[in-house]
C-alpha positions as CSV (number, residue, x, y, z in Angstrom):
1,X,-82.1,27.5,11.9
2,X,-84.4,26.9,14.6
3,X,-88.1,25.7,13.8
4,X,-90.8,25.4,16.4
5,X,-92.8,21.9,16.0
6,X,-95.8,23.6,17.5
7,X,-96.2,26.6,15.3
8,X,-94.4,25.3,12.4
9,X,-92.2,28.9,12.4
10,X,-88.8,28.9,11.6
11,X,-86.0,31.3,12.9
12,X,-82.5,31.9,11.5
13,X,-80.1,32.3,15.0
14,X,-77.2,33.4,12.7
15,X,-78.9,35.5,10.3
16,X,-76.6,38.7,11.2
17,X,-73.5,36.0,11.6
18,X,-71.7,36.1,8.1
19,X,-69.6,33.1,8.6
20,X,-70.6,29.4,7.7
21,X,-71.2,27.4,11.1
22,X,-69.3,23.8,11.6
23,X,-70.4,21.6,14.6
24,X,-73.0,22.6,17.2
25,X,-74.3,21.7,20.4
26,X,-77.5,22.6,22.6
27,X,-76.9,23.9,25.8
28,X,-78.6,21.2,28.7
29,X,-81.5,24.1,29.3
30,X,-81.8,24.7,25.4
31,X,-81.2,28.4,26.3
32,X,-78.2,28.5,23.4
33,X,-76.5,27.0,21.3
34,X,-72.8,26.8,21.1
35,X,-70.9,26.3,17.3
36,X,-67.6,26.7,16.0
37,X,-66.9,28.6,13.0
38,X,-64.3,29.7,10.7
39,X,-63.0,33.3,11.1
40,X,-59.6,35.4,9.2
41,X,-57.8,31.7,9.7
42,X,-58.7,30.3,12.9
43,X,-62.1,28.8,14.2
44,X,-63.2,29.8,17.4
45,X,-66.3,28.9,19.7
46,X,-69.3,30.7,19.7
47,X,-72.6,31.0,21.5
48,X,-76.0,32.3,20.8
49,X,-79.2,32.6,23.0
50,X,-82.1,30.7,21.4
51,X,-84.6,33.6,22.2
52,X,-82.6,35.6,20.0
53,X,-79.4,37.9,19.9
54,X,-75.9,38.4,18.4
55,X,-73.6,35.4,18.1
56,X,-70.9,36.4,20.6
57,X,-67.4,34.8,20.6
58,X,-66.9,32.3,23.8
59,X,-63.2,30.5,23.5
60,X,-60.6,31.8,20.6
61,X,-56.8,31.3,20.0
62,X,-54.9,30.4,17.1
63,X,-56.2,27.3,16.5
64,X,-59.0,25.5,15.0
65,X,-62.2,24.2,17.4
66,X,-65.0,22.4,16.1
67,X,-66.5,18.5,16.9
68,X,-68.7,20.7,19.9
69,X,-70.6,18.0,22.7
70,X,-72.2,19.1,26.2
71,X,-71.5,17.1,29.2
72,X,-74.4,14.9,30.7
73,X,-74.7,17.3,33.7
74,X,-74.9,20.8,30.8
75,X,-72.0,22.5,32.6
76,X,-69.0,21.5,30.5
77,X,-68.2,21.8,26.8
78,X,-66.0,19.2,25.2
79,X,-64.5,19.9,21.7
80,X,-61.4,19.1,19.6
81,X,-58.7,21.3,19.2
82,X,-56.1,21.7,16.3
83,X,-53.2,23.6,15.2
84,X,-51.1,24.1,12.3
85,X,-48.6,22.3,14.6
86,X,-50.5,19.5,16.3
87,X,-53.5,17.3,15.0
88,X,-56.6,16.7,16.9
89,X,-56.8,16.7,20.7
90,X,-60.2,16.5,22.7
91,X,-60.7,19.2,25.6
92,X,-62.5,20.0,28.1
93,X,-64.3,23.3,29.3
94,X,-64.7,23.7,32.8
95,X,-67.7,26.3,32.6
96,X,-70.2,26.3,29.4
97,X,-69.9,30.2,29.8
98,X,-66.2,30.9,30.7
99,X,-64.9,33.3,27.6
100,X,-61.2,32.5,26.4
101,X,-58.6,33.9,24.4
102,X,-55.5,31.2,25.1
103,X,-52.1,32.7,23.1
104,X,-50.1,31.1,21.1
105,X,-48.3,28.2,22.9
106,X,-44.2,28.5,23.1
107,X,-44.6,25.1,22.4
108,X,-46.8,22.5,21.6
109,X,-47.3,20.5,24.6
110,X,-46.7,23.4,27.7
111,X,-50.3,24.4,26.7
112,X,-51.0,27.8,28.1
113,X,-54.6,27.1,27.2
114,X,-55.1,25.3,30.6
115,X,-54.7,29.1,32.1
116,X,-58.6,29.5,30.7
117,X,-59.9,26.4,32.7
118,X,-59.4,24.3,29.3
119,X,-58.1,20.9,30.4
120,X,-56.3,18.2,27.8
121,X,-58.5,15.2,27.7
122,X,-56.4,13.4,25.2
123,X,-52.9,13.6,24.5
124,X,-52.5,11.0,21.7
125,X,-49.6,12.3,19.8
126,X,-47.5,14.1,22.6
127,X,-44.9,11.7,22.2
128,X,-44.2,12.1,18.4
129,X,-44.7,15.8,18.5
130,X,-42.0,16.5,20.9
131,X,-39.3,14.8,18.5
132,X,-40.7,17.0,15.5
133,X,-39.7,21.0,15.0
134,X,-42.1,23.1,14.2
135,X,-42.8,26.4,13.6
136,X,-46.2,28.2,14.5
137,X,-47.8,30.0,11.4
138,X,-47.7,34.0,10.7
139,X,-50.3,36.3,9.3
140,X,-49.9,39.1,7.4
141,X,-52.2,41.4,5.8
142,X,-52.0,43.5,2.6
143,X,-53.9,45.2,-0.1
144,X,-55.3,42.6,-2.9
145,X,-58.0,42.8,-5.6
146,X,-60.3,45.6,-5.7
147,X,-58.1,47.1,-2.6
148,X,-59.8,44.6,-0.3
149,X,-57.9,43.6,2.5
150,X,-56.4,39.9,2.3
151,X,-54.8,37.5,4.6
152,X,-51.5,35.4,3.9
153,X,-49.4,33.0,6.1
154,X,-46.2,31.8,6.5
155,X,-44.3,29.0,7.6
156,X,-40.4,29.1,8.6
157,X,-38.2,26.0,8.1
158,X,-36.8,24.6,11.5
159,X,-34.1,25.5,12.7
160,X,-34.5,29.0,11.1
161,X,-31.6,31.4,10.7
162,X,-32.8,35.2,10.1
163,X,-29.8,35.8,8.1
164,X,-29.9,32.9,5.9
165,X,-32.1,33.2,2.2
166,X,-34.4,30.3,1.7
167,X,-36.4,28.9,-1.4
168,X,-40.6,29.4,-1.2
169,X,-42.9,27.3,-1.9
170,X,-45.9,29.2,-2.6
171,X,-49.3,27.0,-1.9
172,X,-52.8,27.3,-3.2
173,X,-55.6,26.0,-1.5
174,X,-58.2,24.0,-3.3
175,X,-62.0,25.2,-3.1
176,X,-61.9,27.2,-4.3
177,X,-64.2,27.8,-1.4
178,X,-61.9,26.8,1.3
179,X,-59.1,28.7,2.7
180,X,-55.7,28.2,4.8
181,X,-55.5,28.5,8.3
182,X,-54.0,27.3,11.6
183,X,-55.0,23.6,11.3
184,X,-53.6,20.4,10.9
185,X,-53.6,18.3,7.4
186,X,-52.2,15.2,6.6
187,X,-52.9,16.4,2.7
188,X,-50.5,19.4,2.1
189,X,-48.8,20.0,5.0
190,X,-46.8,23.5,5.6
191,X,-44.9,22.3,8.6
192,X,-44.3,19.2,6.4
193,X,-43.4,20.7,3.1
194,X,-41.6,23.8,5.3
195,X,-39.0,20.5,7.0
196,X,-36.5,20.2,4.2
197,X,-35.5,24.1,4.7
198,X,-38.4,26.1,2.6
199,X,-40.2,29.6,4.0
200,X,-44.3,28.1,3.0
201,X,-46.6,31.4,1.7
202,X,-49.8,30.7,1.3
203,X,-53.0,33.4,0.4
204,X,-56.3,33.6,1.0
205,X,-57.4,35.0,-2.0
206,X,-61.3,36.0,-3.2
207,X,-63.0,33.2,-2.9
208,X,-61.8,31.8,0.6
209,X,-63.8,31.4,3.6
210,X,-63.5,33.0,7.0
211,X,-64.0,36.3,5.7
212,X,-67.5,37.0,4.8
213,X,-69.7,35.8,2.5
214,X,-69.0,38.6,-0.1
215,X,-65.1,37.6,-0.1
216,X,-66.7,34.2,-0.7
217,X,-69.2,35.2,-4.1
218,X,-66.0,37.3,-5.6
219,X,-64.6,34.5,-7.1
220,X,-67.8,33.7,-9.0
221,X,-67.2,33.9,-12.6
222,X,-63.8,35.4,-11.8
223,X,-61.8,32.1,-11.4
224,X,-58.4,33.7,-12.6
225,X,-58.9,37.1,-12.0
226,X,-58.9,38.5,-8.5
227,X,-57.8,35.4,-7.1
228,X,-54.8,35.3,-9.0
229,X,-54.0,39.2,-8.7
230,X,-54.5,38.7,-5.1
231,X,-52.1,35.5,-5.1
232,X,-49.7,37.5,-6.6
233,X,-49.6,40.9,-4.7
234,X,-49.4,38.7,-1.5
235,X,-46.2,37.0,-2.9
236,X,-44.6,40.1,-3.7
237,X,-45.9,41.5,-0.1
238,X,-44.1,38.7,1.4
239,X,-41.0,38.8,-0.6
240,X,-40.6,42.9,0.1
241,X,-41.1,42.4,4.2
242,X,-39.2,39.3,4.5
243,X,-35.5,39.7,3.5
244,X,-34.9,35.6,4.7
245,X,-36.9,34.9,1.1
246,X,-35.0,34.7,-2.2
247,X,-37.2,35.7,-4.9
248,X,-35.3,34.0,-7.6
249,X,-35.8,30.6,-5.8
250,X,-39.5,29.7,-6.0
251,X,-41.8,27.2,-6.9
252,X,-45.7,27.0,-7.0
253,X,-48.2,24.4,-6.1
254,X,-51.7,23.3,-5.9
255,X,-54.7,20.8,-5.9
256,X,-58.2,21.1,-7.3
257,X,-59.1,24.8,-7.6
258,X,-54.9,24.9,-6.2
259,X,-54.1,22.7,-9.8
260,X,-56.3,25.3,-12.1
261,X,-54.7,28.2,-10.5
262,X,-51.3,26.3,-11.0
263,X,-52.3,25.7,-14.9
264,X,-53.4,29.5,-14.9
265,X,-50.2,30.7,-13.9
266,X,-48.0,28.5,-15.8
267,X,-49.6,30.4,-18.7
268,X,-49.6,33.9,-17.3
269,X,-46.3,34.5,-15.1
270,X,-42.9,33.3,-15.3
271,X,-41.6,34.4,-11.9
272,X,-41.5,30.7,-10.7
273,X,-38.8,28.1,-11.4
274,X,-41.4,25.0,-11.3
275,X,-44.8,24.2,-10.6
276,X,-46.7,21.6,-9.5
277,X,-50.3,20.8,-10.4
278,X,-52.4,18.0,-8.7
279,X,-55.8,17.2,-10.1
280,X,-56.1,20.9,-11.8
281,X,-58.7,21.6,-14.7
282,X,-57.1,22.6,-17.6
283,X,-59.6,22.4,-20.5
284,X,-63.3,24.2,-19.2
285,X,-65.3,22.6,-21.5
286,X,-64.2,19.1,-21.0
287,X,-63.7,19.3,-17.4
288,X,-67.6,20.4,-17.6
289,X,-68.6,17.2,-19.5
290,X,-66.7,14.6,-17.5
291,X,-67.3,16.0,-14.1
292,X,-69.4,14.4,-11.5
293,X,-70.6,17.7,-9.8
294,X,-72.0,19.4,-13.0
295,X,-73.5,22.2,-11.0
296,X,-70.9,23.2,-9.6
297,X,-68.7,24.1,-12.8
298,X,-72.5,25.5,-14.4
299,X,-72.4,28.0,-11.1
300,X,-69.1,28.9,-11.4
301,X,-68.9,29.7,-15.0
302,X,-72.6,30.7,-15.1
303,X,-74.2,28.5,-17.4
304,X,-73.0,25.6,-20.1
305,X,-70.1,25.8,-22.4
306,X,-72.7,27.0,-25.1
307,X,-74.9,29.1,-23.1
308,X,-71.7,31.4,-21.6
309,X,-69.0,30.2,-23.8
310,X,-67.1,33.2,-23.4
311,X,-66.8,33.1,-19.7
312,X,-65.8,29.7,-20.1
313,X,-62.9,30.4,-22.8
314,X,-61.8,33.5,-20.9
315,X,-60.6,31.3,-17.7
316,X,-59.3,27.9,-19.5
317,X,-56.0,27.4,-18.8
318,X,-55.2,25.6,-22.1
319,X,-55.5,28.6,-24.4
320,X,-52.7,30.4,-23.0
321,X,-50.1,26.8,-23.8
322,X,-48.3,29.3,-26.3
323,X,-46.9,31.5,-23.3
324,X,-46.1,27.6,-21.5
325,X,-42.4,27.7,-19.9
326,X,-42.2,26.7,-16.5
327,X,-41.0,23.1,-15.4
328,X,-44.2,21.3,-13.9
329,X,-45.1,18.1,-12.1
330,X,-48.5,16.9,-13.2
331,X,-50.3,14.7,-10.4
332,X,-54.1,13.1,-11.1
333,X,-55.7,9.9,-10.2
334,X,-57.8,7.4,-12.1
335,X,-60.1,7.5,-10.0
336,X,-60.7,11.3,-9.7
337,X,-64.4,12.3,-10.7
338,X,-64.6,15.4,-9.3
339,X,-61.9,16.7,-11.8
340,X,-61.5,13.6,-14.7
341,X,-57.6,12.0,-15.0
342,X,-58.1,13.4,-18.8
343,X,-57.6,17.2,-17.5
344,X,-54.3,15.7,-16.4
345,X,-53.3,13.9,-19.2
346,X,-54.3,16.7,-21.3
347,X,-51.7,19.2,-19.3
348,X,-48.9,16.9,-19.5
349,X,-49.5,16.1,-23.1
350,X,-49.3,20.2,-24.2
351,X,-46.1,20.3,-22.0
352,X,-44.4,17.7,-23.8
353,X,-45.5,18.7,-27.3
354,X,-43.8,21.8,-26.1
355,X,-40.8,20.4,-25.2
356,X,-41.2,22.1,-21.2
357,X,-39.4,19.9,-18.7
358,X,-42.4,18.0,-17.2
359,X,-43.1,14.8,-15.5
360,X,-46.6,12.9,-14.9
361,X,-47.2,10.8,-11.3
362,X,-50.4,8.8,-12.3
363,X,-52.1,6.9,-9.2
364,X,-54.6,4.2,-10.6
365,X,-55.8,3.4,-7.3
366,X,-56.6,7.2,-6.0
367,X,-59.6,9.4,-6.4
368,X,-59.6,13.6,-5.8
369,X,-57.3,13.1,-2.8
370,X,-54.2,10.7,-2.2
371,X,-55.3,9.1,0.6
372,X,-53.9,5.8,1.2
373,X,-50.3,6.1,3.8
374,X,-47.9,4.5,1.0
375,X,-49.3,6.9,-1.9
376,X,-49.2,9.9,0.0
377,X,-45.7,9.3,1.4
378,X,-44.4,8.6,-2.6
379,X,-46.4,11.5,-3.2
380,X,-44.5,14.2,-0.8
381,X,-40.8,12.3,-2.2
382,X,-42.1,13.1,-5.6
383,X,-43.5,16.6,-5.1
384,X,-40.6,18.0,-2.9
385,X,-38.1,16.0,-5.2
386,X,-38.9,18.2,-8.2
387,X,-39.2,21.4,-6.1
388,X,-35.6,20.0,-5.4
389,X,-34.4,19.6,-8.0
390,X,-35.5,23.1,-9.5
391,X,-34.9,25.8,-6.6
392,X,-32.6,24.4,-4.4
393,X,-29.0,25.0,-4.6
């Protein structure tokens, strides 16, 4: 948005632009601006002319740019660059206005991107990286909810063998407005949880971001409708064009809207050997009275538990514990206020009433997110243990 001190008007530059913009920086002549902005995956640069225009597309690839700063003199662009095979680097533009579209590297450090005039600034984790295997992530397309068109990605193990079958772990991203793409986590890894010789699939069902702001609103009141019809029409898409997956050797896994839509399938498919959920709701109406972002769950389930108490019945994950079957991990922390550690309690308590193989990793010291080095690394041994110990052979 651009407002004019003087006049006191105000201007929206991306009005026509239906993505959500990240960082920004003014061009030196404040002529344009330049952003970065998520798009089907990726997040490319952008650039838009002050005095009005369409946002046009300046540097692209399969990687995610954002963290955008102008050079003292305004004739270079510096910005970070990430992939879902190297964390954050800094860069360097050599022209403000130079357009790019750098392929995908062969490998991680032989960066083709230079051929656009993009030069590495920082190199921080060249060394580690070369001593790691990776492989880059693919996108596929097919038909989901309401026959729009939706994106999925997968991961290959290293050391990949074409003719070999390999287990799936089939992620779901938390949000649920957020979305999977060709960046770097150290939170729920692909190349990491891909290491120990897994194919990762992962869709970005209604709901996601990078495709529009409709995509976006689908999910609204819909939380395991479309979302999970598209989540499942993407895994079977995967499994009928990629003979290297064995269907019978899956397991499903998610965190925050990922944990709800692993509660909502545990009660509504049995096509996966375990599941995990981390910090999932699993009872609506208490998650709505112990959360600390009220407005969120009242805008999603449009309204209170007694205003729209059907809508909020319809999605809980807890009524369906009679069709309950599928070995499950529960993970929540104490100090989780976004989604209280009762929801999680609550979960593992209905799977061992119901005598489901089930286990419960409680952190006292974590909130929404395992954060702290030590916790996250028992974390991964405990997740990919139980996918372990249920899918591999």
């Amino acid at each position: 948005m651009l407002y004019d001190t003087k006049t006191g008007k105000k201007k929206n530059l991306t009005e026509n632009f239906d993505r959500w913009v990240g960082s920004f920086a003014w061009a030196l002549d404040s002529k344009r601006i330049y952003l970065s902005a998520e798009n089907l995956g990726v997040a490319p640069i952008y650039t838009v002319q002050v005095d009005g225009g369409p946002v046009m597309k300046l540097i692209e690839g399969p990687s995610y740019f954002d963290d955008l700063a102008i050079t003292a003199n305004g004739s270079k662009l510096v910005f970070t660059r990430m992939s879902a095979q190297a964390p954050n680097e800094i860069y360097l533009s050599q022209s403000v206005n130079q357009s790019c579209k750098p392929y995908r590297p062969e490998g991680v450090f032989g960066d083709p991107i230079k051929r656009c005039g993009l030069e590495f600034l920082s190199a921080v984790n060249n060394q580690i990286l070369s001593q790691v295997a990776m492989s880059p992530l693919e996108s596929f397309w097919f038909t989901g909810a309401n026959n729009d068109k939706v994106e999925g990605f997968l991961v290959k193990p290293p050391n990949f063998d074409s003719n070999k079958k390999y287990p799936v772990k089939f992620l779901v991203h938390g949000g649920p407005e957020g979305a999977w793409g060709d960046d770097w986590s150290y939170r729920w890894n692909p190349e990491l949880f891909a290491a120990n010789g897994y194919v990762i699939v992962m869709i970005n069902f209604h709901g996601s971001t990078g495709y529009g702001q409709k995509f976006i609103d689908a999910i609204n009141g819909d939380w395991g409708g479309a979302p999970f019809e598209d989540l499942m029409k993407g895994l079977d898409y995967a499994e009928q064009h990629y003979p290297f997956i064995d269907k019978d050797r899956e397991c499903a896994l998610g965190a925050s809207y990922g944990g709800y839509m692993a509660n909502w399938i545990l009660g509504h498919t049995n096509r996966f050997k375990c599941i995990v959920s981390h910090d999932g709701m699993f009872n609506t109406d208490s998650a709505w009275g112990t959360t600390e972002e009220l407005w969120f769950n009242e805008w999603e389930f449009k309204g209170t538990p007694w205003t729209n108490r059907e809508l909020y019945r319809k999605w809980s994950p807890h009524l369906a514990a009679p069709s309950f079957k599928t070995p499950t991990l529960v993970v929540h922390g104490q100090l989780d206020y976004r989604l209280d550690v009762s929801e999680g309690y609550q979960l593992f308590t209905t799977l061992q009433r119901l005598n489901i193989p089930s286990k419960m990793l409680y952190f006292p010291d974590e909130g929404h997110w395992v954060l702290k080095p030590q916790n996250s690394r028992l974390w991964y041994q405990t997740v990919n243990g139980w996918v372990d110990q249920w899918v591999k052979k």
